[in-house]
N, C-alpha and C positions, 0 to 999 in steps of 0.2 A: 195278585202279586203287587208290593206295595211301588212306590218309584224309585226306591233303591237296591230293592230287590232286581227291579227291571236293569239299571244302571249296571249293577256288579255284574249281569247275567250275561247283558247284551253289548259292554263295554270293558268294563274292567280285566273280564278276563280271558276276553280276547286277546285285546291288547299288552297283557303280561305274556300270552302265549305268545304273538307274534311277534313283539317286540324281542324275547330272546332270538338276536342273528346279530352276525358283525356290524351290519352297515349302523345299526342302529345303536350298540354299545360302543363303537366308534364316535356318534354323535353325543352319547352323552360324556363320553370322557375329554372332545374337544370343547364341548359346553363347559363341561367343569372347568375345564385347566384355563381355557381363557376369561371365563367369569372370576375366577379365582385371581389372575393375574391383572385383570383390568380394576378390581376392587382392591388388592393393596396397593395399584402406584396410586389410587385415587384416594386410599390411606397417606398416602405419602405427602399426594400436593395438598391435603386439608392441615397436614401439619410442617409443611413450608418444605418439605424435602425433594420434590421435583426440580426435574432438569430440563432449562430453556431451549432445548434441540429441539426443532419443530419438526424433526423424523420423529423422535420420539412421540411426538401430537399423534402424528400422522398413523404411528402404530395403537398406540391405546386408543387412538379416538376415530378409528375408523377401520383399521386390518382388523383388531381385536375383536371391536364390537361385530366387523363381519364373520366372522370366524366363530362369535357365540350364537349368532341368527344361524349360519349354515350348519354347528352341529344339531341346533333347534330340528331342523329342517332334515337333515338325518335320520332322525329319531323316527317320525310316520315313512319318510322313504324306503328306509330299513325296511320296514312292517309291513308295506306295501308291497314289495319284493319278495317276500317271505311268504307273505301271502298266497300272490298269485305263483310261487314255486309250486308252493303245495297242493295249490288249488289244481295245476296242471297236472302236478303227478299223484292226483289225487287221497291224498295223506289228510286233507285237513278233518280233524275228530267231531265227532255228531256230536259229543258234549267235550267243552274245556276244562282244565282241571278245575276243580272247585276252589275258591276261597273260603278258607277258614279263619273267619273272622275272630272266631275265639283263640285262635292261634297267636300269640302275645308277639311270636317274631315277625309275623303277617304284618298284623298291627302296627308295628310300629314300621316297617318299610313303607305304608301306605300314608303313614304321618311325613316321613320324609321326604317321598310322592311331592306330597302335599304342600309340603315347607318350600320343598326346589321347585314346585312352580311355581308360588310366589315370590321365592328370590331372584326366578328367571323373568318374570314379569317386572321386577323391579327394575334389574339388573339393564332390560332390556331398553327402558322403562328412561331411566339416565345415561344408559348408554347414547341412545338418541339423540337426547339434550344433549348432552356433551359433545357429541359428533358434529351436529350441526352448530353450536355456538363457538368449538374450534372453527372450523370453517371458514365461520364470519369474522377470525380475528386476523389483525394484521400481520400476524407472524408464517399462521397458513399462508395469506394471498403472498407477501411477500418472501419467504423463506424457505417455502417448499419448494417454490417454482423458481428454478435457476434463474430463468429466463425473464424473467420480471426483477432481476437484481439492482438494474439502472433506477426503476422506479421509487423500489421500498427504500434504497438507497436517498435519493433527493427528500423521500415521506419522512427520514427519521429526522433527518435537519430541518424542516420547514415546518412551519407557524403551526401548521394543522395537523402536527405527532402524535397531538391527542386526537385525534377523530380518528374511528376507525374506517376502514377501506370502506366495509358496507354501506355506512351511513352516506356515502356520495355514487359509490357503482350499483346499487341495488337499491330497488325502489320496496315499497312498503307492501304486502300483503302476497299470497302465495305465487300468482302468477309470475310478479317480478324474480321470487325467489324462483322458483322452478326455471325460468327463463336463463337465469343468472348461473346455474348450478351444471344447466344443458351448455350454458357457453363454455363452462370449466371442464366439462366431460370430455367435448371440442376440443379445448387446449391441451386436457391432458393428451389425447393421443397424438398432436400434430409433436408433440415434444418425447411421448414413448418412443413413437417411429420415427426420428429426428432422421437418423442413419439412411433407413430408410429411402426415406423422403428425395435424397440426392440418388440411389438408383433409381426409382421409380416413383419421379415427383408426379405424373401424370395420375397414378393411383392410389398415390399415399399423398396427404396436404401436409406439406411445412410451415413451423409458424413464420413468422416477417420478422429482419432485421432490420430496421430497429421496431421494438412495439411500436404501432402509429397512436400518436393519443386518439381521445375515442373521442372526439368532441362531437360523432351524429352520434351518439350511442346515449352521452350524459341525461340522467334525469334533467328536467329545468330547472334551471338559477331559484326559483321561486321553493323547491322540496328540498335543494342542497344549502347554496350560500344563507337563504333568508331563514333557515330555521334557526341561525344563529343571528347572520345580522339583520341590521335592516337600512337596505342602501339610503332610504327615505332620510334615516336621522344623520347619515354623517354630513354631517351641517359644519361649516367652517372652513378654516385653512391650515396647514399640512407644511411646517418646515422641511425642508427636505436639502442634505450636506450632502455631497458626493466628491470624495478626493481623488486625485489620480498622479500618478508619478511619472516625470520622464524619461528616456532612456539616456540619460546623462551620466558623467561617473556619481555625482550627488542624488542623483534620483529626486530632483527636482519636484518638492508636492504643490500640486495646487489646487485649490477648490471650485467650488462649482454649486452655487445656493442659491435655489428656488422656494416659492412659496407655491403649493398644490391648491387650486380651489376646487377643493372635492367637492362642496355642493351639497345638494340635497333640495329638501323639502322646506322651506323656511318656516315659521311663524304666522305667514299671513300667505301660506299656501304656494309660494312661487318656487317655482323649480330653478333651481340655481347650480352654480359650478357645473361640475365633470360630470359628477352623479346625474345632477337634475335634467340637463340638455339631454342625455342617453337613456333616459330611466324610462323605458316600459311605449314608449312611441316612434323609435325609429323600427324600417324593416329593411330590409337588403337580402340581394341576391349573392352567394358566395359561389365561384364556377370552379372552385377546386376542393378536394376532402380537410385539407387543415383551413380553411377558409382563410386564406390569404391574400385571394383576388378576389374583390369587392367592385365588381363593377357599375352595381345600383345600389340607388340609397333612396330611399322613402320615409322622411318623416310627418308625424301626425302635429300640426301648427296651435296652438292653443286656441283659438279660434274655431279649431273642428276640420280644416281645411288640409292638403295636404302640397306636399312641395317635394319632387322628383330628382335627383340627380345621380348624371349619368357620365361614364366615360367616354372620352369623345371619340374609342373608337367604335363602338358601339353604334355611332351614326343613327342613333334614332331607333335602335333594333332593341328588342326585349331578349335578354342573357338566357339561357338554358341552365342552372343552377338549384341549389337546394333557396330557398325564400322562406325569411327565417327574421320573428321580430328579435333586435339584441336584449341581450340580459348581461349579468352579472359575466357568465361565463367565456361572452368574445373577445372581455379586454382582459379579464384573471383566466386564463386558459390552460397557467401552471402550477394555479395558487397553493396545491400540496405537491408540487412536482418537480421543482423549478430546477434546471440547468442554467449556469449562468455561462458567458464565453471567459476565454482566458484572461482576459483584461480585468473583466471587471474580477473576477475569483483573485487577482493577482493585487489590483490594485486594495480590495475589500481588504486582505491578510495584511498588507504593508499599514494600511490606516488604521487598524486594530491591533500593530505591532508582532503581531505570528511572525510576519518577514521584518527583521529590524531595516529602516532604510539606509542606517548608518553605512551599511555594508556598500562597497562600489559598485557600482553596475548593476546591483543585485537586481532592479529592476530589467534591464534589457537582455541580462543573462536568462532568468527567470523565464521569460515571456519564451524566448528561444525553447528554453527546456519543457515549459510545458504544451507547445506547439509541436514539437518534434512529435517523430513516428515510432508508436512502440507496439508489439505484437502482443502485450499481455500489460494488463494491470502489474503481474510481479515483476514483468523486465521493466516497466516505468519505474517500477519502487527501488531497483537496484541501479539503475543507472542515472535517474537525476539525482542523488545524493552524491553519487560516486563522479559525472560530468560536472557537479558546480563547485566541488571541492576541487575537481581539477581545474578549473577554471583559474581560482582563484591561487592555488598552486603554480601554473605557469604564468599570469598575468602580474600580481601582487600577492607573495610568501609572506607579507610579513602581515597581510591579513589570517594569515591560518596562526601566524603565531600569537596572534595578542587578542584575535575574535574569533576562533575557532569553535567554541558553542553557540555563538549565532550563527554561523556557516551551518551548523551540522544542525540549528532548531528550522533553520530555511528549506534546507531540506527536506527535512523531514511536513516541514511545512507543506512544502509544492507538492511530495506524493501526495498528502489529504487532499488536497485541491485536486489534482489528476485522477483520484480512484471516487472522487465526490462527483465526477461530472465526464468519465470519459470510461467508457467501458468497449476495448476493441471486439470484443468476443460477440458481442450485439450492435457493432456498430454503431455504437453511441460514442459521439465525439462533439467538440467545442461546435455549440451551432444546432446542432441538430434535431434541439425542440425550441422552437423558436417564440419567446415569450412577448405576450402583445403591449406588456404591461409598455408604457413608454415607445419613444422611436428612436435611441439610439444605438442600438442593437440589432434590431430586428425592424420591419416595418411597420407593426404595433398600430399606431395612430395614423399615420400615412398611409392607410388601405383604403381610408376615406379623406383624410385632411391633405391630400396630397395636390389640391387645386386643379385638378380634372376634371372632378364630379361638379359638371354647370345643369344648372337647371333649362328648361327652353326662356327663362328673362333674364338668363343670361346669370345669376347669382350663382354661385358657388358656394361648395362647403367651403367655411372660414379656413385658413390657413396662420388668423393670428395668433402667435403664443403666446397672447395675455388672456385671451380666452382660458385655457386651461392653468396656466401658471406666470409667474412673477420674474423672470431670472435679475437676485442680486449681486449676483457675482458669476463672471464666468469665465474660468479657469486661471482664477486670481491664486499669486503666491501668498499672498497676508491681505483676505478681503476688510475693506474698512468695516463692513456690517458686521464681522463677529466684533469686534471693540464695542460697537455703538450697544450691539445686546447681551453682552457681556460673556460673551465665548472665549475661546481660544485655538 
């Protein structure tokens, strides 16, 4: 008997015998109808007609494709079932019916067979790809998941909109993905069972208000920041203007102009500025999970040598802490993510015009409105339009009468700013990711330059601010240096 004689005899026609039962013609009509459906919307987005709803991802690019695996998976279930029925009440036939292969309608069903497994193999094939390359994009991490809204939120306005999620939370090759994929499976249930969770938090895990950034979790500076930059070259210096406004009836601006020496790598090898003193030789102890408390520092001396310092309450004791050399990512901690506090979101819209300052008070009114307490992003968005109009209605009418579209662009201004950086629903509010960049916000630079940290001869980390920058001006109404450079 030749080997396809063997095949037809001892496979083929078994398996048309068994395979007639529901479980199994069940599997192949859910096979069809989802295969069918997931290849025209994939008809659709190759000629531009898809819809940016990342439910909709979530359906074709992963219910779907499951739903064409499980009817797959049907199909021998069925037959196995069917099987062992018959085999129990002993029915199954000493011979199966024959195939007749000269039978032209045989024929051609077995060409069909044939066809649909390999369009189910195809099928199955880019279903995959597809599944897992939505996954990795920024609209799944951020859009599916409620609960990550604060985030993708800050990711769409900040420098790094183009880099996707993965390219910084997921490292390269299978382990990190698997790893990465186990944490999402995690998050999906702590957020299925949300409800849950407040009966029976003890047996069901709730996710955390606010997300905590992940900074033990991050790959290091060296596989995220440097595969774009590279701290080594930013050589130079760094103008840097910062406006800010009173709360007077003029709203009083004034500036504030520093020169940054970022630093770097020089010419003739010397490590200089911001960059170069932090680049790749300090180490330090952090004794809390955002690393905020710095209470050792250890850097490596060019000489080879190295130089301790300690806080003095510390007395001499070694910290219990994670010990960790810095990178890129101790002092950019937000750098796709950033919340800013209300001052600066307030004062940033007035110097870019969003808020005209002409308006009176509009600054210390402002500042009021976006501070206050609101139970929802949408009661923020109705009542600070609706409070600064009235504002200005009982204080000064005859600004509603002559500038009532910058009233109502202010407005609408401040909700952007409120729903850009304060989300009640996750407990994200002004402050509550606290960005190292700088110290006058947060304590940023003062975790170490705070004049604490003495070595046992007595030196200390510097404390001077011509170390890291220049201040030309500060908090001047009409600094002389924009004249001299030709600003304004």
């Amino acid at each position: 008997m030749s080997f396809l004689e063997k095949f037809r005899e001892n496979w083929v026609r078994p398996a048309l015998f068994f395979g007639n039962n529901p479980v199994s013609l069940a599997g192949g009509a859910i096979t069809t109808a989802s295969g069918i459906t997931m290849v025209g919307y994939w008809l659709l987005e190759l000629f531009g007609r898809s819809n940016a709803n990342p439910y909709l991802g979530i359906i074709f690019f992963l219910i779907l494709p499951a739903l064409f695996i499980l009817g797959l998976a049907l199909i021998p279930i069925g037959m196995h079932l069917r099987r062992g029925a018959l085999q129990k009440a002993g029915q199954i036939p000493a011979e199966f019916p024959k195939i007749d292969l000269n039978d032209r309608i045989f024929r051609h069903g077995l060409d069909i067979v044939l066809v649909a497994t390999i369009v189910n193999l195809l099928v199955v094939a880019t279903a995959s790809y597809r599944g897992a390359a939505y996954m990795d994009s920024p609209q799944f991490c951020g859009q599916s998941c409620h609960v990550m809204h604060p985030e993708y939120t800050a990711y769409r306005i900040s420098a790094h909109s183009h880099v996707a999620c993965v390219e910084c939370h997921i490292g390269s090759g299978a382990s990190s993905y698997f790893e990465a994929k186990i944490n999402g499976t995690k998050q999906l249930i702590e957020v299925s069972f949300h409800p849950v969770a407040h009966v029976a938090p003890k047996i069901i895990p709730d996710y955390p208000t606010p997300i905590p950034s992940p900074v033990t979790s991050l790959r290091p500076a060296r596989d995220i920041c440097e595969s774009c930059h590279t701290p080594a070259k930013f050589i130079g210096e760094k103008l840097l203007v910062r406006s800010s406004f009173a709360d007077d009836e003029a709203n009083t601006e004034t500036r504030t102009i520093l020169v940054l020496h970022l630093g770097g790598l020089d010419g003739l090898s010397h490590l200089t500025g911001i960059h170069g003193v932090h680049l790749g030789h300090i180490e330090y102890i952090a004794t809390d999970p955002t690393r905020t408390t710095i209470p050792w520092v250890q850097r490596t001396n060019p000489n080879g040598s190295t130089s301790i310092y300690a806080a003095s309450a510390l007395k001499g004791a070694m910290p219990q802490g994670e010990r960790r050399l810095m990178d890129c990512i101790d002092c950019h901690n937000r750098a796709a993510h950033t919340f800013v506090t209300a001052e600066e979101a307030l004062n940033q819209a007035m110097a870019d015009g969003a808020i005209n300052p002409t308006l009176p008070w509009v600054h210390k009114e402002s500042l009021a409105l976006l501070n206050a307490h609101y139970t929802s992003q949408a009661e923020a968005g109705q009542k600070i339009p609706a409070d600064l109009e009235a504002f200005y209605r009982s204080s000064n009418p005859s600004i509603l009468a002559t500038k009532a579209a910058l009233v109502k662009a202010a407005g609408a201004e401040l909700v952007t700013l409120y729903s850009e950086n304060v989300f009640p629903e996750m407990k994200v509010t002004w402050g509550t990711h606290p960005n190292n960049i700088g110290h006058m916000s947060y304590p940023g630079c003062f975790r170490c330059h705070d004049g604490d940290h003495v070595a046992k001869d007595g030196s200390s980390i510097t404390q001077d601010c011509a170390a890291c920058h220049n201040l030309l001006a500060v908090e001047e109404p009409n600094p002389k240096i924009f004249a001299e450079i030709g600003l304004k």
